[in-house]
BALOBA-1460 file (C-alpha; in Angstrom, 3 decimals):
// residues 339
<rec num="1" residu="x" x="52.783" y="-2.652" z="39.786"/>
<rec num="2" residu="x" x="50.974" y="0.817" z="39.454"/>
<rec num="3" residu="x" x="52.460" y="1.167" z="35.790"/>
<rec num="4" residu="x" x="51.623" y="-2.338" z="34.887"/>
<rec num="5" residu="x" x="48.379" y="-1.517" z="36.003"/>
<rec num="6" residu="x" x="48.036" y="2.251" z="34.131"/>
<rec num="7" residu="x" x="48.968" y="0.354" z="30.741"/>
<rec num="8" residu="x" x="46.266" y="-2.350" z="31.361"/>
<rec num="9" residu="x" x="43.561" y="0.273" z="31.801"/>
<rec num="10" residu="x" x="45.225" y="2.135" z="29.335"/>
<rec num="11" residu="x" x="44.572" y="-0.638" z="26.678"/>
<rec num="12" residu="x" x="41.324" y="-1.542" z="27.780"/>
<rec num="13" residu="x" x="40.303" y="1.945" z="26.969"/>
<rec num="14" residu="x" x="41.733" y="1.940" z="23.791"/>
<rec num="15" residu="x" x="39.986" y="-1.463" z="23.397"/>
<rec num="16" residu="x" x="36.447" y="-0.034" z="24.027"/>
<rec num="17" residu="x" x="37.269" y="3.016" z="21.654"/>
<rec num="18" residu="x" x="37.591" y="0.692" z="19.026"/>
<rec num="19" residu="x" x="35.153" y="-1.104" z="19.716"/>
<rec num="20" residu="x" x="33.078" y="2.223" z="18.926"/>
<rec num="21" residu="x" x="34.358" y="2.328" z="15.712"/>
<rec num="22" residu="x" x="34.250" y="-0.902" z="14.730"/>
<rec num="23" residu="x" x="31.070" y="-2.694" z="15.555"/>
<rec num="24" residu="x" x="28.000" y="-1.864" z="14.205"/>
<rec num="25" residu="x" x="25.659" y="0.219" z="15.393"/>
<rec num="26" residu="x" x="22.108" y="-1.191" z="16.704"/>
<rec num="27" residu="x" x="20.519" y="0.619" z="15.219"/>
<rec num="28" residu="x" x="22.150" y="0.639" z="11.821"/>
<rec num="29" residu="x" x="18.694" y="0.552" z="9.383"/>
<rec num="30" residu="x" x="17.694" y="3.891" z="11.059"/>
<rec num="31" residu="x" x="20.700" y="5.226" z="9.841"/>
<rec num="32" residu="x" x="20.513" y="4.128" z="6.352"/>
<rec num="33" residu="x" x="16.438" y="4.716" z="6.516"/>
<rec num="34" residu="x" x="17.324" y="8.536" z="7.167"/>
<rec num="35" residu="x" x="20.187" y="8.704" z="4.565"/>
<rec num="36" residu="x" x="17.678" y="7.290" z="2.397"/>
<rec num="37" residu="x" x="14.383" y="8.988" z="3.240"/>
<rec num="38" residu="x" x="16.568" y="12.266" z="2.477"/>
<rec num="39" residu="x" x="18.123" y="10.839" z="-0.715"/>
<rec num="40" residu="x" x="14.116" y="10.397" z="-1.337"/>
<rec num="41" residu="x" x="12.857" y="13.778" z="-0.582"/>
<rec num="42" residu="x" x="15.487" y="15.524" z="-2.952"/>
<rec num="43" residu="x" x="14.463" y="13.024" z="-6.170"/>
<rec num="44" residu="x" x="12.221" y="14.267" z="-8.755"/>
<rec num="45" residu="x" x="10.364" y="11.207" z="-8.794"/>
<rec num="46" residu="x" x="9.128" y="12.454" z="-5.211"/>
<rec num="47" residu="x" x="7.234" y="16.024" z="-6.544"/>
<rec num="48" residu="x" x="6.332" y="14.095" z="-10.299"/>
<rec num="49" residu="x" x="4.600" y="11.651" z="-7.997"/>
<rec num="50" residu="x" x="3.217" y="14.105" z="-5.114"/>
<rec num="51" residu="x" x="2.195" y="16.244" z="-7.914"/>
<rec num="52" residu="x" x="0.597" y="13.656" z="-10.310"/>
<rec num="53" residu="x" x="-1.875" y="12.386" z="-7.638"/>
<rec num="54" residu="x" x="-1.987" y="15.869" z="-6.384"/>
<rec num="55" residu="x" x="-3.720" y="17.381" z="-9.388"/>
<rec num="56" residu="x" x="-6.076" y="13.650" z="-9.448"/>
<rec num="57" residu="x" x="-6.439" y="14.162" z="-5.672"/>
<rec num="58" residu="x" x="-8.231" y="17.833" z="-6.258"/>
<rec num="59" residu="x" x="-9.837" y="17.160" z="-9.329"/>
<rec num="60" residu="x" x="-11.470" y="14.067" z="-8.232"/>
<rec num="61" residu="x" x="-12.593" y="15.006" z="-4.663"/>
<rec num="62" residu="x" x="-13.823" y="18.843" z="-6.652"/>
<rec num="63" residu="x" x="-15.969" y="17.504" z="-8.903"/>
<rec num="64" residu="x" x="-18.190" y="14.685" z="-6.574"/>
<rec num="65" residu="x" x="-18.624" y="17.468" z="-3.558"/>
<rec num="66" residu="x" x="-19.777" y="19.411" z="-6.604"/>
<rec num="67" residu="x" x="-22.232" y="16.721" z="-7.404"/>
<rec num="68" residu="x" x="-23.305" y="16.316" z="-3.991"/>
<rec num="69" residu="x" x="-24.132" y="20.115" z="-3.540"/>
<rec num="70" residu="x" x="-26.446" y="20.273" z="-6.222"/>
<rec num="71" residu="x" x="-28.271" y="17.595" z="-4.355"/>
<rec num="72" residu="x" x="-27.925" y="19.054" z="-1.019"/>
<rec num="73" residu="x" x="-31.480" y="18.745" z="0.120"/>
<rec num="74" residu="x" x="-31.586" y="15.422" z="-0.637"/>
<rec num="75" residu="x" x="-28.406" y="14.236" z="1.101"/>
<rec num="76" residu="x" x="-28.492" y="16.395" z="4.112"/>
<rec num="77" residu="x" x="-30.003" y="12.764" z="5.890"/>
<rec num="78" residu="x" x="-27.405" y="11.007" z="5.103"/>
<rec num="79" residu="x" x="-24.660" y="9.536" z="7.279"/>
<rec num="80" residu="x" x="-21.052" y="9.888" z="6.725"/>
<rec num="81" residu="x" x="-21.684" y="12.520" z="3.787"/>
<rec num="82" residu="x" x="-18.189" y="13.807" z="4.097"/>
<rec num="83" residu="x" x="-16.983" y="10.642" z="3.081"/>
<rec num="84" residu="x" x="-19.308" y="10.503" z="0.166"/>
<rec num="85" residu="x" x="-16.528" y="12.518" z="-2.663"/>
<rec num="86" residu="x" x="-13.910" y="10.106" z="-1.446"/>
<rec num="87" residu="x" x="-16.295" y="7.079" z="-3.084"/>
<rec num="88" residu="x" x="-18.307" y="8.997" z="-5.503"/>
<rec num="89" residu="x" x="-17.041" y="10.271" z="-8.731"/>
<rec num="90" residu="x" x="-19.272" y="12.500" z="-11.154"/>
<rec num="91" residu="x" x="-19.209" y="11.343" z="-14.941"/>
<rec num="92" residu="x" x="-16.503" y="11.422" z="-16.695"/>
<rec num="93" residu="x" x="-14.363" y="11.927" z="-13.825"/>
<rec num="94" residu="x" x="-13.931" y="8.644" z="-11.881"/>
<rec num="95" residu="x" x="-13.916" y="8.258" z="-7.548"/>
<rec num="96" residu="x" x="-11.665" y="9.478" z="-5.763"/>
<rec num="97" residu="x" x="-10.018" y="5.970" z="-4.271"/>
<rec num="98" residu="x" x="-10.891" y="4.117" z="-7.801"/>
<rec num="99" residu="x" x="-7.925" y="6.715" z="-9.390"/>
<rec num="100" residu="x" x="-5.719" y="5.846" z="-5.569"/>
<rec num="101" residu="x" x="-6.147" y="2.273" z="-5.928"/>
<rec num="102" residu="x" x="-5.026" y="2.632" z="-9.556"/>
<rec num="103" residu="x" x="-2.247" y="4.470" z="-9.109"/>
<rec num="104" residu="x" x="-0.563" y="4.067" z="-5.675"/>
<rec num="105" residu="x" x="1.139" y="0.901" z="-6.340"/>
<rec num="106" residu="x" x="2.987" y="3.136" z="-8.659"/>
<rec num="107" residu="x" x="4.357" y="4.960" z="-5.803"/>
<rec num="108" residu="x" x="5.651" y="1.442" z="-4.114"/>
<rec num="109" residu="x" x="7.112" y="0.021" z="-7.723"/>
<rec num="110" residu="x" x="8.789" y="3.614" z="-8.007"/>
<rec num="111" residu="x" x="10.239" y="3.625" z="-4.671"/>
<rec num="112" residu="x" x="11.586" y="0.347" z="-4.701"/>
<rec num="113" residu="x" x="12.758" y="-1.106" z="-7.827"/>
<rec num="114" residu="x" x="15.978" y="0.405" z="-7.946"/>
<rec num="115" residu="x" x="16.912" y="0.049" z="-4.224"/>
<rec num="116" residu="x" x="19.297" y="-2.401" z="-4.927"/>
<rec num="117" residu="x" x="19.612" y="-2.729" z="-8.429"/>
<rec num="118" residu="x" x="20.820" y="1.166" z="-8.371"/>
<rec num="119" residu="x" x="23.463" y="0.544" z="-6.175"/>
<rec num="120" residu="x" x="24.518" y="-2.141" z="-7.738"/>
<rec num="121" residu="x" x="24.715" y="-1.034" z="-11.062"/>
<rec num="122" residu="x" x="26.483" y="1.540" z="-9.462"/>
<rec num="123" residu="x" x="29.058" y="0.174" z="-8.041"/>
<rec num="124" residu="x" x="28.073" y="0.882" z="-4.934"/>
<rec num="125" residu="x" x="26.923" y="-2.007" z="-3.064"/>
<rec num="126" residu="x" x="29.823" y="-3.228" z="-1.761"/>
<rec num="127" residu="x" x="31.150" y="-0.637" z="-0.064"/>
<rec num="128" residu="x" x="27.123" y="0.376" z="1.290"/>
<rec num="129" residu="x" x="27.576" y="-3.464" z="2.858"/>
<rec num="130" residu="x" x="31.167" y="-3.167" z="4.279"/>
<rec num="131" residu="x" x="30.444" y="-0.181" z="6.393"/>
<rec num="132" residu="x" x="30.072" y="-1.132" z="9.958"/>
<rec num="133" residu="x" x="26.626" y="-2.029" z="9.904"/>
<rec num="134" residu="x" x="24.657" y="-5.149" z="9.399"/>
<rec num="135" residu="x" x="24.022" y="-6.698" z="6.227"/>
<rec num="136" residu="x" x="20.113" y="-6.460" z="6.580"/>
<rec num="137" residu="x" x="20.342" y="-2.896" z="8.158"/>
<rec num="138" residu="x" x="20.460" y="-2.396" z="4.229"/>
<rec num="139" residu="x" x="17.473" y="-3.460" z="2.638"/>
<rec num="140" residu="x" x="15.703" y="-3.276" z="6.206"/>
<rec num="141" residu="x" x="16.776" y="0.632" z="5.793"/>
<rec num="142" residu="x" x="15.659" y="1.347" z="2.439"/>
<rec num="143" residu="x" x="12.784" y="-0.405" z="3.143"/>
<rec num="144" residu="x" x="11.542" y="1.570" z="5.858"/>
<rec num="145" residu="x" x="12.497" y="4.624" z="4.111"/>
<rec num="146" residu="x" x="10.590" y="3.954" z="1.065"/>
<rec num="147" residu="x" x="7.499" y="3.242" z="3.174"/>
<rec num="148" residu="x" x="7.967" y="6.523" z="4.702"/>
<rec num="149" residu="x" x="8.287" y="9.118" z="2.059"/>
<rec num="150" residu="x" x="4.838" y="6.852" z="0.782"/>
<rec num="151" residu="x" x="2.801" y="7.013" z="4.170"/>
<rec num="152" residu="x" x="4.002" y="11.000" z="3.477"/>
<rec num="153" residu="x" x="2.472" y="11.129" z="0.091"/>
<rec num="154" residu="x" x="-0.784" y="9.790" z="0.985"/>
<rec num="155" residu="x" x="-1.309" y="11.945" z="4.174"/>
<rec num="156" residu="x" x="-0.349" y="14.817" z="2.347"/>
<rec num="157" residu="x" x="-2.198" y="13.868" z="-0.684"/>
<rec num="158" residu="x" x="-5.944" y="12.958" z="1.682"/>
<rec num="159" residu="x" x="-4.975" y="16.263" z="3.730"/>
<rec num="160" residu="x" x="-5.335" y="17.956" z="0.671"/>
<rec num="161" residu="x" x="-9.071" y="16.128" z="-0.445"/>
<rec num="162" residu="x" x="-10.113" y="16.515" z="2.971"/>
<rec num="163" residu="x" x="-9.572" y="20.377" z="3.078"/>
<rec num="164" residu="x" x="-10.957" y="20.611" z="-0.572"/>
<rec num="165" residu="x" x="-14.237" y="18.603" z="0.719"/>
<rec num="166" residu="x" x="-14.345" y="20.734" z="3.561"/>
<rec num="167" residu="x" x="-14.874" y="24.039" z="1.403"/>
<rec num="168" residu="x" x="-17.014" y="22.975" z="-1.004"/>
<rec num="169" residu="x" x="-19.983" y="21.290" z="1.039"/>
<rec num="170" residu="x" x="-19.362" y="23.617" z="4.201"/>
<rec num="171" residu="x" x="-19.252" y="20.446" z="6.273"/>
<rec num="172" residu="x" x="-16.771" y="19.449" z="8.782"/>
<rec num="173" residu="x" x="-15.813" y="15.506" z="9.636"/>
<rec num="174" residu="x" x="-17.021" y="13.368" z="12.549"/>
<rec num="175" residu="x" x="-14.696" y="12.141" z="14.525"/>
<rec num="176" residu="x" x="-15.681" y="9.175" z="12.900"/>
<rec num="177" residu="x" x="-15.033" y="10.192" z="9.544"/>
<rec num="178" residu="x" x="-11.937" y="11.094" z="10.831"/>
<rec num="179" residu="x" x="-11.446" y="7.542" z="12.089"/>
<rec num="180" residu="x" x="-12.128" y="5.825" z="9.265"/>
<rec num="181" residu="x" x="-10.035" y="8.227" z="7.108"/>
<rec num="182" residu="x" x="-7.295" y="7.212" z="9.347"/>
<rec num="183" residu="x" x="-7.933" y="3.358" z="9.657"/>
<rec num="184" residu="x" x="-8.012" y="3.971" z="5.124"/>
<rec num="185" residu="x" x="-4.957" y="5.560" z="5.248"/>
<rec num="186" residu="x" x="-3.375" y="2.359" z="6.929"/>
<rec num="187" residu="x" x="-4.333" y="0.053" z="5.362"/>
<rec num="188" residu="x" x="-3.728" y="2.271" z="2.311"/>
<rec num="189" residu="x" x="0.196" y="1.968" z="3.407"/>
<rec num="190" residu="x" x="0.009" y="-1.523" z="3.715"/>
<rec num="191" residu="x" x="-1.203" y="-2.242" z="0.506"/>
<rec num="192" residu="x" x="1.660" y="-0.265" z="-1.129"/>
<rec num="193" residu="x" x="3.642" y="-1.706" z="1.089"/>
<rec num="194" residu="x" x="3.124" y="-5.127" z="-0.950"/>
<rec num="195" residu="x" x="4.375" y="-3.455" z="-3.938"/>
<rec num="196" residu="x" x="7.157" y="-1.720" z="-2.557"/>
<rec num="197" residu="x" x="8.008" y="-5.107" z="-1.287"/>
<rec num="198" residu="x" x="7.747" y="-7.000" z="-4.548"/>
<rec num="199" residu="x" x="9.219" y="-4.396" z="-6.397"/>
<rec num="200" residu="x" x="12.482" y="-4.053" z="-4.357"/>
<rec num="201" residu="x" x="12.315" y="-8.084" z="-4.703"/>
<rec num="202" residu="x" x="12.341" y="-7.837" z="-8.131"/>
<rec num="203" residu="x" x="15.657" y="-5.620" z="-7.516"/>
<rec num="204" residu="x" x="17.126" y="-8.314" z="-5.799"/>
<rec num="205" residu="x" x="16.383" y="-10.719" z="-8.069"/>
<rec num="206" residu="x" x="17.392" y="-8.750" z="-11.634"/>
<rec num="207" residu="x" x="20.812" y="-7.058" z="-12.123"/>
<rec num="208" residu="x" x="19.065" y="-4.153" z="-13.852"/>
<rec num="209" residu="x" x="16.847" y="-1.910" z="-12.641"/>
<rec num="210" residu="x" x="15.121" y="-1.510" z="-16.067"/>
<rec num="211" residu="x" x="14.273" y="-5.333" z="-16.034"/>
<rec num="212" residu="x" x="13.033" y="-4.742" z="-12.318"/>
<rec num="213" residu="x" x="10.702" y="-2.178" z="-13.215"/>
<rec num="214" residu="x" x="9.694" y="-4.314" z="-16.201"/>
<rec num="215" residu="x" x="8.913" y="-7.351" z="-14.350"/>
<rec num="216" residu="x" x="6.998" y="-5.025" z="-11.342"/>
<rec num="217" residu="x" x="4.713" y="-2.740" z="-13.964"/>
<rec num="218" residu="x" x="3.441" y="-6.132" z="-15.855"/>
<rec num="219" residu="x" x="2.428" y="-7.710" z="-12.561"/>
<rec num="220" residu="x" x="0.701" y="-4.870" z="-11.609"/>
<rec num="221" residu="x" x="-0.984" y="-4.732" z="-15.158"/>
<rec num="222" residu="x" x="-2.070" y="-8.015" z="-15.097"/>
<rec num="223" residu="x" x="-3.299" y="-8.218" z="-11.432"/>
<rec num="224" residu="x" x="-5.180" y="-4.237" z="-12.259"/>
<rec num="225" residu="x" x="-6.521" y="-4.823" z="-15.838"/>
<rec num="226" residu="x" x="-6.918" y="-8.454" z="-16.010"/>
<rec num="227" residu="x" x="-7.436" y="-9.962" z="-12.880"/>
<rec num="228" residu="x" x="-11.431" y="-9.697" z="-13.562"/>
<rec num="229" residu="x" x="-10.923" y="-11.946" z="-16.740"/>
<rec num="230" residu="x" x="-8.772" y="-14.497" z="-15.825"/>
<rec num="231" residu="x" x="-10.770" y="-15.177" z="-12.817"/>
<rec num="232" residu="x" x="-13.932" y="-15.238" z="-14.769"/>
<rec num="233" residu="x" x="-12.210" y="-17.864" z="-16.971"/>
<rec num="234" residu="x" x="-10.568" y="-20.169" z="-14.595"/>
<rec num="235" residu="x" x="-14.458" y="-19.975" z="-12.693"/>
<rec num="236" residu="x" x="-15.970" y="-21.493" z="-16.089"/>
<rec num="237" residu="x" x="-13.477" y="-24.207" z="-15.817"/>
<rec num="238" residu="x" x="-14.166" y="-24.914" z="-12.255"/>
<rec num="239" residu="x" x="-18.232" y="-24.196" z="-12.606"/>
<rec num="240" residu="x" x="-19.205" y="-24.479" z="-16.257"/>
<rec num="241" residu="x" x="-22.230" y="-22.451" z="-16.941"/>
<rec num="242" residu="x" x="-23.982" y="-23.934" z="-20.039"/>
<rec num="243" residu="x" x="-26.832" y="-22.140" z="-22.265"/>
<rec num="244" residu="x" x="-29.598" y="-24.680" z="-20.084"/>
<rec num="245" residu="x" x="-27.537" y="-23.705" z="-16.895"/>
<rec num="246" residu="x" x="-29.413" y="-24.107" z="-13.607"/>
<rec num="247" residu="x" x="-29.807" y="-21.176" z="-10.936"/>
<rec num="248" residu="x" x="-27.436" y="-23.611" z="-8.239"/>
<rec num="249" residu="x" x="-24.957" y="-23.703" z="-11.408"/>
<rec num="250" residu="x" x="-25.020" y="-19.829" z="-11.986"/>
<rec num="251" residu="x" x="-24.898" y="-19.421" z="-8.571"/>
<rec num="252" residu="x" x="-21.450" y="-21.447" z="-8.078"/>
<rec num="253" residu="x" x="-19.894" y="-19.842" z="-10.981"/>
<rec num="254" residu="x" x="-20.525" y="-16.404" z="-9.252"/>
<rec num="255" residu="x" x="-18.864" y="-17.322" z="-6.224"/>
<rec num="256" residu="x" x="-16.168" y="-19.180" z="-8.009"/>
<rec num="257" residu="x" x="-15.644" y="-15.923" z="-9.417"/>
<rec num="258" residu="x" x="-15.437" y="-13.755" z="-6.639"/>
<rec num="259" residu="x" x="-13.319" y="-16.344" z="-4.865"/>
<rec num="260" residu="x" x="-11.000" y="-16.115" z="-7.814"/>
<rec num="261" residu="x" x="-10.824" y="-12.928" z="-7.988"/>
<rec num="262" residu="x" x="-9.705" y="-12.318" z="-4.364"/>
<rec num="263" residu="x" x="-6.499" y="-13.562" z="-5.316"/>
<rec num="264" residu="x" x="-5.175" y="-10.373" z="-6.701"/>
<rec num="265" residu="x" x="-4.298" y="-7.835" z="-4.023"/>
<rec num="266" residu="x" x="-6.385" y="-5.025" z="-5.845"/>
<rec num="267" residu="x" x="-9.573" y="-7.048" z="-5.121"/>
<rec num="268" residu="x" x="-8.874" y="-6.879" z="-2.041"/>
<rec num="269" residu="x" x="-7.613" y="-3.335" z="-1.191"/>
<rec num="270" residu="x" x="-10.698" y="-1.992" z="-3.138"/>
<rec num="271" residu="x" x="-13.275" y="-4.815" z="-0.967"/>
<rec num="272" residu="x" x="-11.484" y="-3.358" z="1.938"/>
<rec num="273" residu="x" x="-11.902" y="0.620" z="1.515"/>
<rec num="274" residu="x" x="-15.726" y="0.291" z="0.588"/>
<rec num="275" residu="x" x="-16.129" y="-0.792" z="3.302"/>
<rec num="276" residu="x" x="-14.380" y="1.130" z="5.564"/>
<rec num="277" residu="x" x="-15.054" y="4.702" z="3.725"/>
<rec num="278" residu="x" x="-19.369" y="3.413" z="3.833"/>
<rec num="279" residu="x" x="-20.939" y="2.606" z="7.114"/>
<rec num="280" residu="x" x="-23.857" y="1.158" z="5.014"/>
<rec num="281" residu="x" x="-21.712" y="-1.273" z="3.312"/>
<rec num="282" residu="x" x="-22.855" y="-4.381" z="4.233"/>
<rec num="283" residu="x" x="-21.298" y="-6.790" z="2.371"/>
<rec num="284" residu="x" x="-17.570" y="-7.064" z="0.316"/>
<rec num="285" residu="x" x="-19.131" y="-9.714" z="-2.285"/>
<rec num="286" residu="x" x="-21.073" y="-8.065" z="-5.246"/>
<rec num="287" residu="x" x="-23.091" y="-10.994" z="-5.331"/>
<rec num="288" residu="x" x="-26.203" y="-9.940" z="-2.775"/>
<rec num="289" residu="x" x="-29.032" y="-12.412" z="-2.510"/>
<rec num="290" residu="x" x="-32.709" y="-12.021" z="-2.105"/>
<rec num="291" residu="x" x="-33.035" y="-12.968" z="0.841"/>
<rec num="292" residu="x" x="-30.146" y="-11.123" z="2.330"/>
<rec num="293" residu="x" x="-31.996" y="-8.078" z="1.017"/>
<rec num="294" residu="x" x="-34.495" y="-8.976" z="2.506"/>
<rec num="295" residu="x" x="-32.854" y="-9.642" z="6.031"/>
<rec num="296" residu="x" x="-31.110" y="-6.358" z="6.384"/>
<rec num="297" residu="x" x="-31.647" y="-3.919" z="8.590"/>
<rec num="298" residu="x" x="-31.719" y="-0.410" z="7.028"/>
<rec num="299" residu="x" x="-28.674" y="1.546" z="9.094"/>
<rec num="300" residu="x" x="-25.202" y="1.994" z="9.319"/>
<rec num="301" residu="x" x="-22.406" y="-0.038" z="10.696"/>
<rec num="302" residu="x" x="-20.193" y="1.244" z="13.306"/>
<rec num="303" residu="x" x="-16.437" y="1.331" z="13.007"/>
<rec num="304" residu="x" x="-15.946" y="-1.984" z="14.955"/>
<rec num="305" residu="x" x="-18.514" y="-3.973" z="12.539"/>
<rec num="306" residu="x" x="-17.114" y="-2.963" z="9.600"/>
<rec num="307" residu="x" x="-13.976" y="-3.749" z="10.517"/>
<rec num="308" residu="x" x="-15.760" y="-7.173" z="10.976"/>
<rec num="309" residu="x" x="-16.817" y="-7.482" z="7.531"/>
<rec num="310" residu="x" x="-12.697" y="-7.086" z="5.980"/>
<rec num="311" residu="x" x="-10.643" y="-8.432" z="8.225"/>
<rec num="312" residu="x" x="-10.241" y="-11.409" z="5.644"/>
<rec num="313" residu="x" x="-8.492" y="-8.842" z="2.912"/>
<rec num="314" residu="x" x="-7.200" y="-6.568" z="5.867"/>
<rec num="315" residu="x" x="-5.176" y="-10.123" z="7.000"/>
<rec num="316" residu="x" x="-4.244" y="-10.757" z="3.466"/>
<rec num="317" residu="x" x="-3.005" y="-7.230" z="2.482"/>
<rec num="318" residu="x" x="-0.685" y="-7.484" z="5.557"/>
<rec num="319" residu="x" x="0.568" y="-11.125" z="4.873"/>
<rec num="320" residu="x" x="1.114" y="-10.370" z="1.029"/>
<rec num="321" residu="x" x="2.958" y="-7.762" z="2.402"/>
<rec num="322" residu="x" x="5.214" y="-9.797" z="4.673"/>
<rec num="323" residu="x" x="5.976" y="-12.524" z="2.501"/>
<rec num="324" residu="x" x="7.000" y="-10.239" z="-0.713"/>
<rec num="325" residu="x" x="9.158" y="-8.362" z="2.025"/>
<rec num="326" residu="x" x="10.714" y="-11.662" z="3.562"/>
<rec num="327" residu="x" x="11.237" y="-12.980" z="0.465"/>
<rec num="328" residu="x" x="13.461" y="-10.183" z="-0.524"/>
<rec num="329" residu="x" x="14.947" y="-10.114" z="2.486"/>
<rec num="330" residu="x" x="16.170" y="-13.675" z="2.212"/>
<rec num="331" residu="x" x="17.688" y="-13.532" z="-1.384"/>
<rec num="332" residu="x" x="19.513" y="-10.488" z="-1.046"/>
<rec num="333" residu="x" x="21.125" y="-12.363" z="2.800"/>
<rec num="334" residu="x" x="22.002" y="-15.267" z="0.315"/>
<rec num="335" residu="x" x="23.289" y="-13.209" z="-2.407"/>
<rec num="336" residu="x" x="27.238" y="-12.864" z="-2.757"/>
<rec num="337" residu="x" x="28.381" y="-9.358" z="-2.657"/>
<rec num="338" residu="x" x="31.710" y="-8.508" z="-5.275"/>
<rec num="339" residu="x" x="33.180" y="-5.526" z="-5.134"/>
């Protein structure tokens, strides 16, 4: 009985070593998020990148505290000023988030369009999805990782403006400067997130990597470049404005166009840090009435209320960002893996 018993335990130990080996881990996108985040740090793509909005970081931020020192006496009143280079640019050289918003969803489109088109043009794939982890620890994995090395970009890259603001106009940040820095670089993430997202979509969807990075780069052309003029089109097709046009007439064709135009995630990333990088933004439409004017009160928002004022884009960054994800995430769980 005692050796029937010894082999039973016996076997159920072997049993649970197995087991060890065999099942997947919980935790499995961790472990590809950290073989990836590595894979990541070592690329050249990650110092081109760093260094590229580096050098605009500097430049950018160096020339508008420049600006606003030569016009120190008359900007000593004013609130926020250490947020001031981050808005302001100094002719020819543009703001410092107008040359951000430009260019980060070039981080997410570089980080992603290859993250499954690589690997299968590699040959790789198959045996990445028959290790003992879970199919979606894969794209969940590279996901993540990609969103990290960005979200380490952009602190790096704001740590760097801050430091250069700091030296040139001699003035430290409030702590809520410092908020709203923070609650920028969020939503900052987010918004590449939606690229990184769509781009490692279009990896699912396209064989090649070339054609993924093809099909990424034009939508981000056409929703940067030429998002203003196909909303100003499709407005004069939904509110004509003649030559003996009416004010009510010019007035919907405005907000047509601004409605319009908040269908391209740019629109709304660049409503959305206005707002939150001035407290005496007031408004996310350019289209201000008289009366408006006339009705506002002549100080700055707090955090909370200008949070208020862009929760509408803040929602819609996030859900553009989930649905490009899911999307993804769905195809590439449908798709049929050959080795």
């Amino acid at each position: 009985m005692s050796t029937g018993t010894e082999i039973r335990s016996s076997g159920a130990r072997v049993d649970r070593a197995a087991d060890r080996f065999t099942s997947p881990p919980r935790i499995g996108w961790l472990v590809v998020a950290r073989k990836e985040f590595a894979d990541h740090l070592r690329s050249a793509r990650f110092y081109v990148l760093i260094g590229l909005l580096g050098l605009v970081a500097v430049a950018t931020s160096y020339v508008a505290a420049d600006a606003i020192r030569s016009v120190a006496g008359a900007a000593s009143d004013v609130k926020s000023i250490f947020l001031k280079p981050f808005l302001f640019g100094s002719d020819p050289v543009p703001a410092f988030v107008g040359m951000i918003g430009f260019l980060v969803p070039i981080l997410g489109i570089a980080f992603g369009f290859d993250a499954i088109s690589g690997e299968r043009s590699e040959g790789t794939l198959p045996r990445l999805v028959s290790q003992p982890i879970y199919r979606d620890d894969v794209i969940n994995g590279k996901f993540a990782a990609g969103l990290a090395v960005i979200g380490l970009i952009l602190v790096a890259v704001t740590a760097l403006v801050a430091g250069v603001v700091m030296v040139r106009l001699g003035i430290p940040p409030t702590a809520e400067d410092a908020v709203r820095l923070i609650v920028w670089l969020v939503v900052s993430v987010v918004y590449v997130g939606f690229w990184l997202g769509f781009a490692t979509l279009c990896s699912v969807a396209f064989r090649r990597a070339a054609t993924a990075l093809l099909v990424a780069v034009g939508l981000w052309l056409l929703a940067t470049l030429f998002a203003s003029l196909l909303a100003t089109i499709a407005a004069g097709l939904i509110a004509p404005v003649g030559d003996d046009a009416t004010a009510a007439e010019v007035l919907a064709n405005a907000q047509a166009q601004d409605a319009l135009a908040r269908f391209a995630p740019p629109t709304l990333y660049g409503e959305a840090t206005q707002v939150i990088l001035d407290p005496s933004a007031r408004s996310t439409s350019s289209l201000l009435l008289s009366s408006q004017l006339d009705r506002a009160i002549a100080s700055v928002l707090p955090l909370d209320q200008s949070l208020l004022l862009i929760w509408v884009q803040i929602v819609a960054i996030v859900a553009l960002t989930a649905v490009s994800f899911a999307i993804a995430y769905v195809l590439f769980m449908r798709q049929e893996v050959r080795a």
